[in-house]
C-alpha positions as CSV (number, residue, x, y, z in Angstrom):
1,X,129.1,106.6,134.7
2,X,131.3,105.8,131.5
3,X,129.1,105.6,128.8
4,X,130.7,102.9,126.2
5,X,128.1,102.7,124.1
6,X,128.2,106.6,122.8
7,X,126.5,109.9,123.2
8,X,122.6,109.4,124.3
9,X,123.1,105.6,124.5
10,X,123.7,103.9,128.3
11,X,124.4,100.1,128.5
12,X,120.7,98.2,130.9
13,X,122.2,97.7,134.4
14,X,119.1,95.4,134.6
15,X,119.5,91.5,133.6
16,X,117.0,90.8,130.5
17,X,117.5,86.9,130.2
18,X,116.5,87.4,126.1
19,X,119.8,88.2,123.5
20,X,119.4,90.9,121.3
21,X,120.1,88.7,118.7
22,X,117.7,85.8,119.7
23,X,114.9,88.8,120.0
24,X,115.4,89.7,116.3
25,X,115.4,93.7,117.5
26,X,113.8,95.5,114.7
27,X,111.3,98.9,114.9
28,X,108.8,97.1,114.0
29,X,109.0,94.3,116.3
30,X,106.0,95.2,119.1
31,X,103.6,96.1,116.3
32,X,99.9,94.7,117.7
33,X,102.2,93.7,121.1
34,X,101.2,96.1,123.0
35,X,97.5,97.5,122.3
36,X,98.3,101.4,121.3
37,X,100.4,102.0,118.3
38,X,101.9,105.2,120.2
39,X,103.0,102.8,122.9
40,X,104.4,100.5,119.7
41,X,106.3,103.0,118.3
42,X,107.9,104.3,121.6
43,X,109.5,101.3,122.5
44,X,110.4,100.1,119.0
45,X,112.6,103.4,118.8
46,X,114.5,102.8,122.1
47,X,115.0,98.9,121.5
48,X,116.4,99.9,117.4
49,X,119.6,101.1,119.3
50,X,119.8,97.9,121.4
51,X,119.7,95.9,117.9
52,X,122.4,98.5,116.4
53,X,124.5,97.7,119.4
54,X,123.7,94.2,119.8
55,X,123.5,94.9,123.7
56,X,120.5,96.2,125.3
57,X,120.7,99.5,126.0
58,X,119.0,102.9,127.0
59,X,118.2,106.0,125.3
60,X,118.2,109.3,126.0
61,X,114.9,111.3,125.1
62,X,117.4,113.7,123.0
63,X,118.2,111.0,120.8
64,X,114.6,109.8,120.7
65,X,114.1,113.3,119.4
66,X,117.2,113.7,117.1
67,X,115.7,110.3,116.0
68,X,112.4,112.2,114.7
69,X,113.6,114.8,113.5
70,X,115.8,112.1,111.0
71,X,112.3,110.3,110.7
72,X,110.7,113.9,109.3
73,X,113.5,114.6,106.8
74,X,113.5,111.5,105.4
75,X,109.5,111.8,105.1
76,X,109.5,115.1,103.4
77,X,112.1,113.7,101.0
78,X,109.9,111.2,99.9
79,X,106.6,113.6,99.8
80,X,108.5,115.8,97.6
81,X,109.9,112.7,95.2
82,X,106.2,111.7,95.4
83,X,104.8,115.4,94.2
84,X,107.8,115.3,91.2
85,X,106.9,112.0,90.2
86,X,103.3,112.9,90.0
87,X,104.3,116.2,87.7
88,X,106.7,113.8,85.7
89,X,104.2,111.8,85.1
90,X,101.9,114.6,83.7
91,X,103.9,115.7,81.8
92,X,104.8,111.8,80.1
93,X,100.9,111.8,79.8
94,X,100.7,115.5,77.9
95,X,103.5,114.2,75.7
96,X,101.7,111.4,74.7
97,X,98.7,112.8,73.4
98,X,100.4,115.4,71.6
99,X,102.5,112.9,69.4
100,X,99.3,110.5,68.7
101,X,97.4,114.3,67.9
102,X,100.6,114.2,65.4
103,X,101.0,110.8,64.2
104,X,96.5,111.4,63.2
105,X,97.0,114.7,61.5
106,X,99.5,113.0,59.6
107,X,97.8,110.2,58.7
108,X,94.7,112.0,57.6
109,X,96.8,114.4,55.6
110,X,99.0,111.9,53.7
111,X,101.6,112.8,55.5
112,X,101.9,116.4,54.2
113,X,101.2,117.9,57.8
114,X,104.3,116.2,59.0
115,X,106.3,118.3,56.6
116,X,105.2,121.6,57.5
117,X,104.9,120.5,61.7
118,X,107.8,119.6,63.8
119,X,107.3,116.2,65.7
120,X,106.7,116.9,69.0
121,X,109.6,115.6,71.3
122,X,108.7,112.6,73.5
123,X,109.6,113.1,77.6
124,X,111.8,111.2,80.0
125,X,111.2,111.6,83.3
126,X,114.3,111.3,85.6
127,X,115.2,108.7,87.7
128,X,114.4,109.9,91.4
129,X,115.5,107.9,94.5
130,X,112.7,107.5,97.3
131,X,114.1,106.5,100.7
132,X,112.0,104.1,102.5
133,X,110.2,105.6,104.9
134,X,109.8,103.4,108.5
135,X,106.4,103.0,109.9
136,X,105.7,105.4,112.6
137,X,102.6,106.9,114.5
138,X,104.5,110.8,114.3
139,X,103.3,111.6,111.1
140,X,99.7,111.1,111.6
141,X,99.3,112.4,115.5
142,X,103.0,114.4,115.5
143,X,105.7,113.5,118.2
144,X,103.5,114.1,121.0
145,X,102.3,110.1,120.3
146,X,105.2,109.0,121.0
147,X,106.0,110.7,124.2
148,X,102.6,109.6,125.2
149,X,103.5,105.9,124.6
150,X,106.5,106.4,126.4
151,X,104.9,108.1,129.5
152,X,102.4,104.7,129.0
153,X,105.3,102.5,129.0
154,X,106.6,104.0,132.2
155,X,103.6,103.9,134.0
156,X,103.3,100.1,133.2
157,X,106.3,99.2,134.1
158,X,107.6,98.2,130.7
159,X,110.2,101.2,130.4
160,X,112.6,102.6,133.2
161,X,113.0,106.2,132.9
162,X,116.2,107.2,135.0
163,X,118.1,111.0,135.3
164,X,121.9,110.4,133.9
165,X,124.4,113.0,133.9
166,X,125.7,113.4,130.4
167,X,127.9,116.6,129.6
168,X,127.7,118.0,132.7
169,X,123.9,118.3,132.2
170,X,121.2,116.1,134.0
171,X,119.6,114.1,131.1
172,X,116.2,111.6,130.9
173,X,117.7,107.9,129.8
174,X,114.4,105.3,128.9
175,X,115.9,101.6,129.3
176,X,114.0,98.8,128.1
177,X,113.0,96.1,130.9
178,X,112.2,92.6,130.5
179,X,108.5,93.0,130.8
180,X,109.1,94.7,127.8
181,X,111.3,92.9,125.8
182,X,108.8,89.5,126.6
183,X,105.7,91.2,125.2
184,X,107.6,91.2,121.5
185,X,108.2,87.0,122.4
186,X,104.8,87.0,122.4
């Protein structure tokens, strides 16, 4: 099969009567559609390439995967951002009470303890970028959840699960279905 669309992506054989651009394809957009937030997550990941496309597609469970891993990076980035904000902000705080512990010894003193005692330098925290981080069911229950929901999917009927050959390797593809793409119409 040609695969248009690029590696891990495969164009839906099936007819879904919906556009991707009437759906409004967004990872968020089966959030309280289906019941389980692991089965919510699942298929918001495999339709986000449909909207990227704008043509339904299916995914391979590699780039579901390179998809998490992305999801994870970008996670820790902001965790770390979080912990240095946190220690900026400490250290704003300390720097603070030492110049009002300043600005009173001087007042009480006349202003002769300013002249023997070197103003203590105020603090400027950085500027530090935090990447939004999407919502997503793998950092509270791991990656497993969303293999779950997928495996739930399939056994509904709401996700075809199909071997492809990509790179001379036999590969899983999940394509959305209909069913699927109604319950977000909802």
């Amino acid at each position: 099969m040609n695969n248009e669309f690029g590696k891990g992506l495969y164009p839906v054989e099936e007819n879904i009567s919906y556009s991707v651009k009437e759906v409004g394809v967004s990872r968020n957009m089966f959030l309280r559609h289906l019941g389980r937030s692991e089965q919510e997550d699942a298929a918001g990941r495999i339709v986000y390439f449909s909207g990227l496309l704008d043509a339904w597609a299916g995914v391979s469970v590699t780039k579901i995967c390179e998809m998490m891993k992305e999801d994870f990076a970008v996670y820790e980035a902001r965790e770390k951002a979080n912990a240095i904000l946190r220690e900026n902000n400490e250290k704003e705080v300390a720097a603070k009470e030492l110049m009002a512990k300043y600005r009173l010894q001087c007042k009480m003193t006349l202003g002769i303890y300013g002249l023997f005692v070197k103003a203590p330098e105020s603090y400027t925290a950085p500027v530090i970028e935090i990447k939004e981080v999407p919502f997503s069911v793998i950092y509270v229950f791991g990656p497993k959840a969303v293999f779950t929901g997928i495996s739930e999917l399939v056994e509904k009927g709401l996700l075809k699960l199909k071997k492809m050959v990509e790179d001379g390797k036999e590969i899983d593809v999940l394509f959305p279905t209909e069913a699927l793409i109604a319950k977000a119409m909802i």
